[in-house]
N, C-alpha and C positions, 0 to 999 in steps of 0.2 A: 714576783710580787710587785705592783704596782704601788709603792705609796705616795699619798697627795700631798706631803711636806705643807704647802700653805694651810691647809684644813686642821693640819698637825701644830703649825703656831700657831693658827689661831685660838684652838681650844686651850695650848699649854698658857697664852697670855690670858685668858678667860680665868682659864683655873690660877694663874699666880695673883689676881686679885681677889679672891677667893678662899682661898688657902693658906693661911698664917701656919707657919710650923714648918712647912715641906719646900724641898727644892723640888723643881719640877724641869725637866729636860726632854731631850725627846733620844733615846739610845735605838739603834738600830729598827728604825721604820715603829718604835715603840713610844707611848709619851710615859715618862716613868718619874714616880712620885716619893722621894724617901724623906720621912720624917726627920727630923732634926731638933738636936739634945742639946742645952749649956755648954758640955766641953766643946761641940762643934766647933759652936761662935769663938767659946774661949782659945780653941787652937790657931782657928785662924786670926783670932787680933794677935797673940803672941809670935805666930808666923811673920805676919804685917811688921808687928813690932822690930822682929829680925832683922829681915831683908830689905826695909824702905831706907834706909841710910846707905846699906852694901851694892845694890842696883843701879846707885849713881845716878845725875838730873837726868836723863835723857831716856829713862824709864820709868814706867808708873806700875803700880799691882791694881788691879780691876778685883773684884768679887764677883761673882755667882753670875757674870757678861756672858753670854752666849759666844759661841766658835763658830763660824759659817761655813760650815764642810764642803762649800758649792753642790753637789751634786750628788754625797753621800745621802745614807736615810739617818743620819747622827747630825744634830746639834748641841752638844753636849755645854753647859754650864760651868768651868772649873771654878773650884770653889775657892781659888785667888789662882791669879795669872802673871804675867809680867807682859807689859807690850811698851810701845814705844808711848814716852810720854806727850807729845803730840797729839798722837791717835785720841788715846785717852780726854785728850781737851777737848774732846771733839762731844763726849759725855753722850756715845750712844749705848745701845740695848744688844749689839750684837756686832763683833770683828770680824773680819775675814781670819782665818785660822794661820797663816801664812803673819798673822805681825803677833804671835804667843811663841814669844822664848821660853817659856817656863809654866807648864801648869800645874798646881797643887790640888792633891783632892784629898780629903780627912774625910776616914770611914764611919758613916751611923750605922746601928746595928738593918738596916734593909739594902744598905748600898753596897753589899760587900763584895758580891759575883761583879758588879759595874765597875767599883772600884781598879778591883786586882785583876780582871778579866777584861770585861766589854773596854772599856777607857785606857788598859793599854794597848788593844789592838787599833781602836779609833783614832788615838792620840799619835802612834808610833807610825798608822799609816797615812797621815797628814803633818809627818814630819817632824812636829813638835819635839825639839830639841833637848828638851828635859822634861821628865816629868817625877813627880814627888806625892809619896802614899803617905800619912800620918797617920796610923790607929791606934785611937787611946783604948780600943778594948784588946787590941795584943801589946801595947806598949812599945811599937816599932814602928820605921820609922824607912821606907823603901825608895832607893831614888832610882832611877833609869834613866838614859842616855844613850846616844847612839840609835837611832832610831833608822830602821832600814826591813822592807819587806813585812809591815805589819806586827812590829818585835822591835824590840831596845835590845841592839847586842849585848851591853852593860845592864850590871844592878846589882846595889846592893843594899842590905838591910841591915841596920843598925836600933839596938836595943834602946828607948828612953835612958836619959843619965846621961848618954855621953853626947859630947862635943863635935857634929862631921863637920869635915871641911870637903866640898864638892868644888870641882873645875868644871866651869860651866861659862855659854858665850857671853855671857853678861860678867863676866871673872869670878875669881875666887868668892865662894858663897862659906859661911858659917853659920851653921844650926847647932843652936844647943836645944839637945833634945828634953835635958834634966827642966827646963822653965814650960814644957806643953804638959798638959793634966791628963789623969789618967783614969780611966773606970774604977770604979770600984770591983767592978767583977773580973778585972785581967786579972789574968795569970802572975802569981808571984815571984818577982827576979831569983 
């Protein structure tokens, strides 16, 4: 299969001026569109809130910046990153995948196979050193690392409530899971 990548951003940039509500990315040679709910935003400023003190000056978190997979049919959007704070002064639309230590994605109810499937074989074959699932409709909360052959040798998953502490290249990271909001429709502890 042949896909045109430029044809592909162009329309995804088309449709994000267009489209209030949805992220819009482009996952395997596809442009894919998932809606986006208040806890979204709300998880990821509590996230933000987290980690921008623990990551130290010499890194920044980006939102919803484009990954440049060079030559993959994925340009995937995480929906906060970590990169080098530098880069980040530079205030563009899309990195090279090669400077994202850490990519975060929080699941809305359409994003869930991309999530927990597509984005970690994307993410894990472009090396990305850690990556982090938060879903307020299961109330957990999945990190992965070790990234080798398309797969995160590591992971694990931890329930909202508690407090992880992840080792990761950026150092010792802390998430309290208990301050990120939860659906109303998960499942009860």
């Amino acid at each position: 299969m042949t896909v045109d990548m430029d044809m592909l951003r162009a329309t995804v940039e088309k449709l994000s001026g267009q489209l209030d509500g949805y992220k819009i990315e482009i996952l395997e040679g596809s442009i894919v569109m998932s809606p986006v709910r208040p806890f979204h935003g709300d998880t990821i400023f509590e996230l933000r809130v987290m980690l921008r003190d623990q990551i130290g000056p010499d890194w920044a978190l980006v939102e919803d910046v484009k990954n440049d997979m060079d030559e993959t049919i994925s340009e995937p959007a995480p929906d906060l990153a970590v990169i080098p704070a530098v880069e980040r002064a530079k205030n563009l639309s899309k990195y090279p995948h090669e400077l994202t230590e850490l990519a975060i994605e929080v699941v809305s109810p359409g994003s869930i196979r991309n999530d927990y499937v597509t984005k970690v074989e994307v993410y894990a074959k472009a090396a990305i050193p850690v990556y982090l699932i938060f879903d307020p409709y299961k109330a957990t909360a999945t990190f992965l690392w070790e990234p080798s052959a398309g797969a995160y040798a590591q992971k694990r998953t931890v329930p909202y409530g508690e407090v992880a502490t992840l080792a990761t290249p950026l150092g010792e990271l802390v998430i309290d899971t208990g301050r990120l909001p939860i659906d109303p429709t998960a499942p009860a502890k």
